[in-house]
Each structure stands twice: as C-alpha cells, then as structure tokens.
N, C-alpha and C positions, 0 to 999 in steps of 0.2 A: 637856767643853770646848765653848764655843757658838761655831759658826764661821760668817761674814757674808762674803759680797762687796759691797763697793759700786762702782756704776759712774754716773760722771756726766760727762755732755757735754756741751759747748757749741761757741760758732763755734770756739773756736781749737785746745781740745784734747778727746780723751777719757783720762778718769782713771779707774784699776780701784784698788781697794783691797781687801785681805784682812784681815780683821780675829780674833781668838782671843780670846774674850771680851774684847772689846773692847779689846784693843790690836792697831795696826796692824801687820803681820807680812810684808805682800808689798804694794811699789807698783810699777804699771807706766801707762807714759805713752805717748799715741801724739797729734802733734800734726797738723794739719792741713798742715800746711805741709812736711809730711815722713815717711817711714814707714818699717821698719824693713825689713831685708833676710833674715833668720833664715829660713830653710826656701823661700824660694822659689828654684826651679832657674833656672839661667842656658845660653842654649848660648854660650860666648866662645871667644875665638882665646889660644891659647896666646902670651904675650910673650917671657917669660925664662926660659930653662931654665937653672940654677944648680945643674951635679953636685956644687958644692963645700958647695953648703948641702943635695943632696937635697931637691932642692925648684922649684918652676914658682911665674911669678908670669900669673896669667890678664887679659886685659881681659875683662868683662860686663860694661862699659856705664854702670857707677858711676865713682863720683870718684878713687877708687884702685885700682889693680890689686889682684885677690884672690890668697892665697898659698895655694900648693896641696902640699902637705908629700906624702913619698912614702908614708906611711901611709896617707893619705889617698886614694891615687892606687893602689892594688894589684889595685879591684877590674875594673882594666881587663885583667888578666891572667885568663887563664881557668884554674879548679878552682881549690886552695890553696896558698897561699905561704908554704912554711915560714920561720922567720926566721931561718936561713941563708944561704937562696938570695933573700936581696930582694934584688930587680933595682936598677940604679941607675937616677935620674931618668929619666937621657939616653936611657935603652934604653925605655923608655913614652913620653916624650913629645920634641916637637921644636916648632922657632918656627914658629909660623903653624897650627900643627895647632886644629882644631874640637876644641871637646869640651863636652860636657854636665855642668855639675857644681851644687851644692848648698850654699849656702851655710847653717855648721855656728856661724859665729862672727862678731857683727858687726866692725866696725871701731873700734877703738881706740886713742886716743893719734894716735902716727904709725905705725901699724898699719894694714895695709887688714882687708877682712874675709878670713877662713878659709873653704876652700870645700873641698869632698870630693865624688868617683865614686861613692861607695856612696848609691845615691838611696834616700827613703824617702818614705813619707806618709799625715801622722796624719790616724788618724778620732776617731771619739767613745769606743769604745773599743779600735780597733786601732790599729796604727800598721805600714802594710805598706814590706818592705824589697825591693823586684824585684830578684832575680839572687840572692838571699842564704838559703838553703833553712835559716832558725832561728827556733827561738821559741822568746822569751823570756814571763819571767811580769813585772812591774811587783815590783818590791820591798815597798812599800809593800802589797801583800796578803800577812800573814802566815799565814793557817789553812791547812795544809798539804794538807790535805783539798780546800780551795778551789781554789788552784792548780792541782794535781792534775786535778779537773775542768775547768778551765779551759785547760789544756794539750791536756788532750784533744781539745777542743772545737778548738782552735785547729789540734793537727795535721788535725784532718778535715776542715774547711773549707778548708784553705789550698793552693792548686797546689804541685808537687812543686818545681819553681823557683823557689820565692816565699817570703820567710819574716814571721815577723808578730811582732809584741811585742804582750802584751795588757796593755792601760791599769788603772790602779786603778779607773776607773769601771765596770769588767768585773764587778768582783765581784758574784756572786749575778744573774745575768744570762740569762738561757735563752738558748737554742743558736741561736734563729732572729733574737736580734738579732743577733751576731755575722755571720750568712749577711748580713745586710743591712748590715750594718756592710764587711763586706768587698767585696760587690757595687758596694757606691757606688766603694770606693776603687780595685778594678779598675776600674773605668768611667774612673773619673779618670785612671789612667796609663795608659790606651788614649789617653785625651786629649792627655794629658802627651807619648807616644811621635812622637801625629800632629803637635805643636806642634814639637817639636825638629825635625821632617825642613823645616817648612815655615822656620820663622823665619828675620830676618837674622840677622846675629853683626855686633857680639855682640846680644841682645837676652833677654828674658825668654819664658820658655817656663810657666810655673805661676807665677803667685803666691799666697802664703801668706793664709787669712783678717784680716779685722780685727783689731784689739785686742777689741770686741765678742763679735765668733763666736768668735776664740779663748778666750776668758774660759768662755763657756758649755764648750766644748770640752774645755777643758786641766785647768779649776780645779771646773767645779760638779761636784763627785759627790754622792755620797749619805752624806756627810758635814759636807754645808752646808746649816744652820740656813736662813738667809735668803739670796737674793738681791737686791739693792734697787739700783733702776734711779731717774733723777728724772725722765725722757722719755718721753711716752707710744709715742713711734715705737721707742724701745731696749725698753720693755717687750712691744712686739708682734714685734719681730725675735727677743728672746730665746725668750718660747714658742713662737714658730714653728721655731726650731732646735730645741727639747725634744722637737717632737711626733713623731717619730717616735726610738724606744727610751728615753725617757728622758721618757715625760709623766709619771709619778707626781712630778715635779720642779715640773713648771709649778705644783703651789701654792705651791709656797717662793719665787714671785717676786713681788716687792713694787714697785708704783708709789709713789717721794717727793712728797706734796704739799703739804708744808711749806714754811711761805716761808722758813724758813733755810735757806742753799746747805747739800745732806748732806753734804758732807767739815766743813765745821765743826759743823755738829750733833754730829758724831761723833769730835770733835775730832785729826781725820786730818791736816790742814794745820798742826796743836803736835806731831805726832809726829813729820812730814817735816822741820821748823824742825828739831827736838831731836837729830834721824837727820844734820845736815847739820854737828855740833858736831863738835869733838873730841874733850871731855869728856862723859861719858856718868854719871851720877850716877846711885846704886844706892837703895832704898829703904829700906836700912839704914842708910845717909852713908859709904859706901866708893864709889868712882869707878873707872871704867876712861877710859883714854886710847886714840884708836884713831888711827894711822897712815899713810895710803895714798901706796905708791910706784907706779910701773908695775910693778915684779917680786913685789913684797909687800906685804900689811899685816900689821903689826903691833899686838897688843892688849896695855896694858901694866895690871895691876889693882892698884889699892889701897885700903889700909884705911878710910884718909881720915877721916870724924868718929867712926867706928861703934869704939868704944872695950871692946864684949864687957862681959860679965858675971863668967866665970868664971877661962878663962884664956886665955892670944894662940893657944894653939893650938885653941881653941873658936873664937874670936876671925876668926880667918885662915881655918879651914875654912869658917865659917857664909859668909864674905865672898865664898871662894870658889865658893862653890856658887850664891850668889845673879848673881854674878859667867857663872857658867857658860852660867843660863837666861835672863840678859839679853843677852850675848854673842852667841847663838846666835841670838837675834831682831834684832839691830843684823846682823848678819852676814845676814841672810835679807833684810829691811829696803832697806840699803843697796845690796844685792845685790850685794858684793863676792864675786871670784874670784881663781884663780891659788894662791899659796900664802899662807899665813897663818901667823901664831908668835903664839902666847897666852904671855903671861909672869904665872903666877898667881903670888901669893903665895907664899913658898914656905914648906913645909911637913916636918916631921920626920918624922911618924911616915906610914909607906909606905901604910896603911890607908887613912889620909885623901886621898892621892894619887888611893890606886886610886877612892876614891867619886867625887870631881871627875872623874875621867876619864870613871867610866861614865855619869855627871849630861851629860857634855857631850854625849858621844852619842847619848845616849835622848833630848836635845834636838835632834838633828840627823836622828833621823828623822821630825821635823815636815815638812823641807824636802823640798822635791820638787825643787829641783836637786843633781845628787850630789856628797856631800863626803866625803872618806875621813882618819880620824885616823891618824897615823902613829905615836903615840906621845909621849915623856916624854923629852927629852937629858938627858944627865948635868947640864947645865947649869938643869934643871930647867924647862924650854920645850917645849909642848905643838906640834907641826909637825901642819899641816891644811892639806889641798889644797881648793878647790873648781872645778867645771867655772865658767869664765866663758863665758856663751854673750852676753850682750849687756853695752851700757855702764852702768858702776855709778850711782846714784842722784844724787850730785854731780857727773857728768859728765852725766848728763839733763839735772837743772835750773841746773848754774852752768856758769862758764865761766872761765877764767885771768881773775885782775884786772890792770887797765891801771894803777889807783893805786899797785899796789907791784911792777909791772914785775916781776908772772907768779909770786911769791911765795908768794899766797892767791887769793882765786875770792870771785866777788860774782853775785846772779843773773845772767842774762841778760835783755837786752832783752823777748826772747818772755816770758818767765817773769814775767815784770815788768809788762806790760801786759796777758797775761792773769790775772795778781792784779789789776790794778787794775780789770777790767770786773766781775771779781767782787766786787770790794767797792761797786762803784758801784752794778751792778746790785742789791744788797741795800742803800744808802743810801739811791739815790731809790722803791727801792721803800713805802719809811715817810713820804716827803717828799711836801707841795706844790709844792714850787718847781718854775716851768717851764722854768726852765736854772740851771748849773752851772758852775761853774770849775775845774780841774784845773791842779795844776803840778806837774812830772817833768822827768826828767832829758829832754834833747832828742834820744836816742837811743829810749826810751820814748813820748815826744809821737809819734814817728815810726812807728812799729808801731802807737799805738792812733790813729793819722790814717788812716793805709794809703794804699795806693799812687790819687794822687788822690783820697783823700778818704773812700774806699768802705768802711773798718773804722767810721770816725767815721759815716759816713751811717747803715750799720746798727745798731751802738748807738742812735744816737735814735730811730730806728725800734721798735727790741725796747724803749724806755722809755718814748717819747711827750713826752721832755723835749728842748731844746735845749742841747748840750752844747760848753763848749769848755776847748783844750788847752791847757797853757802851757809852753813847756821854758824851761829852767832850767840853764846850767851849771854852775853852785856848786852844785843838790844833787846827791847819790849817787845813782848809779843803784840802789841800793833803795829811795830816799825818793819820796815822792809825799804829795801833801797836796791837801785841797778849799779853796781860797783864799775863794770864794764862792760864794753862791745866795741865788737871789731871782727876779727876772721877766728875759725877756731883754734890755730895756733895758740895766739895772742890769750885770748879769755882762758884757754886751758891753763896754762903757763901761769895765769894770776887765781886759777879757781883751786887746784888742787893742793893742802893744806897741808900735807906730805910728800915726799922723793924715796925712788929706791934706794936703798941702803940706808937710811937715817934712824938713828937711834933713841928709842923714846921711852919717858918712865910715865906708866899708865894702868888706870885702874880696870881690870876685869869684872865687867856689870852683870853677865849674864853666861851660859853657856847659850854655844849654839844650836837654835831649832831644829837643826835637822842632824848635826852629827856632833855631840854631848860632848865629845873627845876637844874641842875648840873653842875659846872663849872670846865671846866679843867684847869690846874695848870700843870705847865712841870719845872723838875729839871734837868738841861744837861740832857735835850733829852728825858727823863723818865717822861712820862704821868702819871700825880695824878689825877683822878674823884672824884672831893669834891663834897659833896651831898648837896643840897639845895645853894649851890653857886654861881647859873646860875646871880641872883640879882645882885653879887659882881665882873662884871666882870670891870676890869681895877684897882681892890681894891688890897690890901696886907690886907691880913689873915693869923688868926691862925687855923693850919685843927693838924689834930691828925689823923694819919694812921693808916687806921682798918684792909685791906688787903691790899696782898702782890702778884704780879704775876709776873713772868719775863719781860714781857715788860709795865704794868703799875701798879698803886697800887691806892686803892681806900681808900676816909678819909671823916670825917665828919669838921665839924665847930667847933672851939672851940673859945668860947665865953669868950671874956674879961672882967675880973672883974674888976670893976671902982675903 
C-alpha cells in the first residue's frame, strides 16, 4: 500500500491530507482564525460541581466551560482507586478550587470540551504520562519480538514515577533515540510544572504543536511513501523537525512546484465534496447511506444496481464486503466517533457473517484512532464504538443552514471564501487581465474584503491584479461566479453598484464603529456611510451618494419634502 501526506497552506487555512494509494483517508484542518484545544493543559477554577451527575464543569479561559467527568478526575487521589471505592465528585473537588487539567476532547454540538488530571505529552516517539508508573506498547506494532524489545527499552529509561506509551514510530529504533526522545519531554514538564505555579487562572500553561509539527509527529513514520509540502517555508520546518531521530525521513519530503493547487492535482477537494454526501456509491453500483446524530451514526448498505452473477447470496456478500472496506474509509474520512450501527445486508448462511465481520476489522486497523467492534444483534446490526477526540468533518467545514431553518448544512462563509481565493488564485494565474469581477453571497464578499479592506488588499498583492467584489443576495452561499475581466476601467465601470449623486431609499442597520454620529446602510454587501444618520438606525431613508470607493460609498441625508 503506497501511503502520502499532503500538506498545503495558505493565508487563511492549513490542510493535511492522508492518502492510501491514492484515495484520501485522513483530513484535518486548522484555520488561521482559530485553533484547536486537544492536548494543551489549562490551570482553571473549578465552577460547578455536580455529585448528581459525578462530575465538575471547569472555566479555562475558552468559550465554554470544560466538563470534567470523575474518571477523569481520580488521578488527584494518591496510589490506586479500586472501583468500589470511587470517591464521589464533591469529596475531590469544590467551587472555586485551582486545578491543572488537559484537555482529552474538543467541544461539540452544545458540548464544551472534555478535560482530564491525568497529564501527558507526546513526543516523536513517546508520549510521557507524569504521576502514572505504565508502559504501554502502540498497538499498531505487531512483531511480538519488537515490542518486547521495546518495552524494555522504555522500562530503563523511564523514572520510577513516570510512565511512557511507545509511539508506532518507535519501531526498529535504538535505545538512544528514545533517551533523547524522553530528555526533551522531561525538560518540557519541568517547564510545564514552572508554568502552572506562575500563570493566572484561568489561563494556558502548555500549548499543543501546530497542525504542521503535529503532522510530522503523529502521522510520518516509516510507513509513509511521500511527504509533500507546496511551501518552501513548510518544507524547511518539516526537515528541521526530522533532524534529529528521524533523518532517514527527510528524503521522502517533497517540495509542490506545480502550478495546479496539490489538493486538486490529487483530486482531495472530489473526495471531501463526496465524504460530505449522504449517499456513498460503491464501485460495484451498491450504495451505503450514512446518518449523523449527536448520539450516533448510522450506516445503512445496499445492493443497489450491482445485480450479481450467480446467486443473491454471492450477490449480498460480494456487496457486503466491498461495503465493509469503503465504510471503514468514510468512517476514518469523515472522522466520525461515539457509537456507530452498520446495517449490512443481511445474510443467511453464518460463514459469510463471520467474513464481513473479520473484513471490517482488519480494515480498522488501518486507523490510528481507536475503535472496538462489539459485535452482530440478533437483529443482524453490527455495534462499533469509536474514540471521538475532535469535531467531525461536516462540522469543520459546514454549518446548520438558515434556508431550511437548521434541517441541512451549507458551507460556511470561511469555507467559502477560502475556496474562492483558491480558484481565483489558479484563474488569474493563466489570465492577462489586469482586474476582475467576483459575485457571492454578501456574507462571503465579507470574509474575502476583510475587516477594512486587508484580505482584498493582500489578494492583489499575492496576484498583481486588481480585484473586486460583488455580494449578491439571491445567490447561495455556495455559489460564486466571475461576472468579468478585462482592464480596470472596464470591471470598475460593471463592479460598483452605485454613482455619485444617485438617490436611494435605504435602511440604517447599525451606527458606525468608530464615529456613532453616522450610520451605515449596506446594498448586497456594499457599505454606504450616511452622515449624520447614526439617529436613524432601524429607519428607511433617503441618502444621496457623494462618494464612491470599491468597497464602500459615502452619502448624506436627503430630506423629504412634506
């Protein structure tokens, strides 16, 4: 199996992709404007302590309180806690109390995020647990032999306090990366320990790498084909993170110098589309249907065009099993978690069961998040847990839609105007024209203007064209279209959606941010500053436009004669 990372970054997001011969298998997103909270520690003030749920909810500093389950909470108790004697919440914790904790699970839905007392932190190939005297081996190294050795390694290096998990990038490893491997990471929770005594509360005490370093970190072993960066600045960070235990990698890291953007060279942006469906169509013409609630999804599989050869229980198996190994990649993919119910086809004879069953599996130890089969109901429903540690794939990139009042999900703004710089940026890259015209939804216009101006400024900077924007109420916020190009005369002449002196009746939405006395007014998208208007906010007026500028225009009051 030939396996690839790709990683590409721009102003607004970085994008990691995992590929298996060539279909895409893992995506994760990190945007500019926002960053994920998984593994970094927090010191916060205890809020709510809840014995009836066994459970605390913490403030750190974020938008919602973190929930801190009593599981989670044990390791504040000293030696072990059989599960008889677990203590109740109230007897650990109290309101107002400081505590150090780690956040295990991001925030989802109306969920805050998951946090836990048992601290850890990953290196390249350990992942040390202070206070927790264990080690573990990575599952994913199976030669028993290996382990074995690797075990070893890890009980001698490790303080008698301290316990380690060794990474699948461990395998076949000498003994003094490990020392060095460990070294860094005690140094870190030295750090880690000094930061907690100093900080406010609530505030952060360690923060977790990039999406970048984590990628090198988490995902390259020595199992990956390629790594392929399109940056020349991400391809010098990455082998700079390789150079120490892990240079025999630095070849497999590739500079993109193709003019086509590499997620669609590699047709990754048709598999996120296809991953975002509900219908999932098989290469046979049998389909599966996939589900998502907050408690579960459900996968429902059918035969669909694929009509068999021989007979429907050739038929059903065949479907099933292909069923199995695309399942397993939609479910990787999408990065759903929680619990799961596959409804395969169903099946008579018990053989064909047991093959599906062990197909599913052997296909779930591809994934490096863990997922545990539970088995077959009477009712013929396959039950699968998986860990959910962050937000699923359609909660990255969509958002509840407004047109059917929270029904279905359409992109997001963000999502939406960072597609559109990437199509632009590959438009005028083939193009003469010295400007352009763009029309989008006016939530869209909005994000690729930026706040005064500054998204729109650097786009034509990064293209050397003159660029402008057009919202649009009637279309969708997925649609976007190029209306024209040609010189800037020409596109100005067709972009701006007002002239001086023209007389308009228009609603006052807001005063303005910076001088209260003037109220703005927006036509699809396009900012009017009426003067002396700030009074008239929620009114319909008549203004009269004095100037003119590409992204707003300024007017005064015109006053009705009775």
């Amino acid at each position: 199996m030939r396996k690839q990372i790709l990683v590409s970054t721009d102003h607004r997001e970085l994008r990691v992709a995992i590929l298996e011969d060539g279909r895409t298998v893992e995506y994760y997103l990190e945007r500019s404007s926002g960053e994920g909270v998984v593994g970094n520690i927090y010191k916060g003030r205890v809020a709510n302590v809840l014995p009836g749920m066994q459970a605390a909810f913490v403030d750190i500093g974020i938008e919602k309180n973190a929930f801190l389950y009593i599981d989670d909470a044990l390791s504040l108790l000293p030696g072990e806690t059989p599960p008889e004697t677990k203590p109740k919440i109230n007897e650990l914790l109290r309101e107002g109390q400081e505590i150090v904790v780690q956040v295990s699970k991001e925030a989802v839905g109306s969920k805050g995020a998951r946090v836990t007392t048992s601290l850890s932190l990953p290196g390249r190939i350990l992942v040390m647990m202070p206070g927790a005297p264990y080690v573990g081996v990575s599952r994913r190294i199976e030669n028993e032999a290996e382990r074995e050795r690797i075990k070893g390694i890890a009980e001698r290096i490790r303080d008698e306090n301290t316990g380690v998990i060794v990474r699948t990038a461990a395998e076949g490893v000498d003994e003094s990366v490990f020392e060095s491997d460990y070294t860094f990471l005690k140094a870190q929770w030295q750090r880690v320990q000094k930061q907690s005594k100093s900080v406010k509360v609530p505030g952060v005490v360690y923060r977790d790498l990039d999406l970048l370093s984590r990628s090198v970190r988490d995902f390259f072993t020595d199992d990956v084909d390629e790594f392929i960066v399109d940056t020349a600045e991400a391809y010098e960070t990455v082998r700079e993170l390789l150079q120490y235990g892990s240079k025999h990698l630095q070849e497999r890291v590739k500079l993109y110098k193709e003019q086509e953007n590499l997620f669609s060279a590699h047709r990754i942006d048709q598999d996120l589309e296809k991953a975002l469906k509900r219908k999932v169509w098989l290469k046979s013409g049998g389909f599966m249907v996939i589900d998502q609630t907050e408690a579960l999804t459900a996968i429902d599989i059918n035969t669909g065009k694929f009509v068999g050869t021989t007979s429907l229980e050739e038929t059903v198996l065949k479907t099933n099993l292909e069923a199995a190994r695309e399942l397993v990649r939609q479910i990787r993919l999408r990065d759903l978690g929680g619990i799961i119910i596959i409804d395969f086809i169903d099946m008579r004879d018990p053989a064909n069961k047991q093959l599906v069953l062990e197909e599913l599996e052997t296909q779930l130890k591809k994934d490096r998040t863990r997922a545990h089969v539970l088995g077959m109901t009477q009712l013929g429903l396959i039950e699968m847990t998986r860990k959910k540690v962050r937000q699923s794939l359609d909660e990255v990139l969509m958002r509840p839609c407004h047109y059917c009042e929270g029904r279905g999900k359409v992109f997001s703004e963000e999502t939406m105007a960072a597609r559109i710089e990437r199509d632009l940026l590959e438009y005028l890259a083939t193009q003469e024209h010295a400007a352009v015209l763009i029309e989008c939804h006016p939530l869209v216009a909005a994000q690729l203007i930026g706040p005064g101006g500054q998204n729109l400024q650097r786009l034509e900077r990064e293209t050397k064209k003159r660029i402008f924007i057009k919202g649009r109420e009637s279309l969708h916020m997925a649609e976007h279209r190029i209306l024209w190009a040609g010189t800037v005369a020409e596109v100005e002449m067709r972009a701006l959606p007002v002239q001086i002196g023209q007389v308009l009746e228009v609603r006052i939405d807001e005063p303005h941010a910076h001088n209260a006395r003037d109220g703005i007014a927006r036509l699809e998208g396009y900012v009017l500053d009426v003067q002396n208007a700030g009074m008239h906010v929620g009114e319909t007026v008549l203004i009269k436009i004095a100037q003119v500028f590409r992204t707003y225009a300024k007017a005064t009051l015109v006053h009705r004669s009775n």
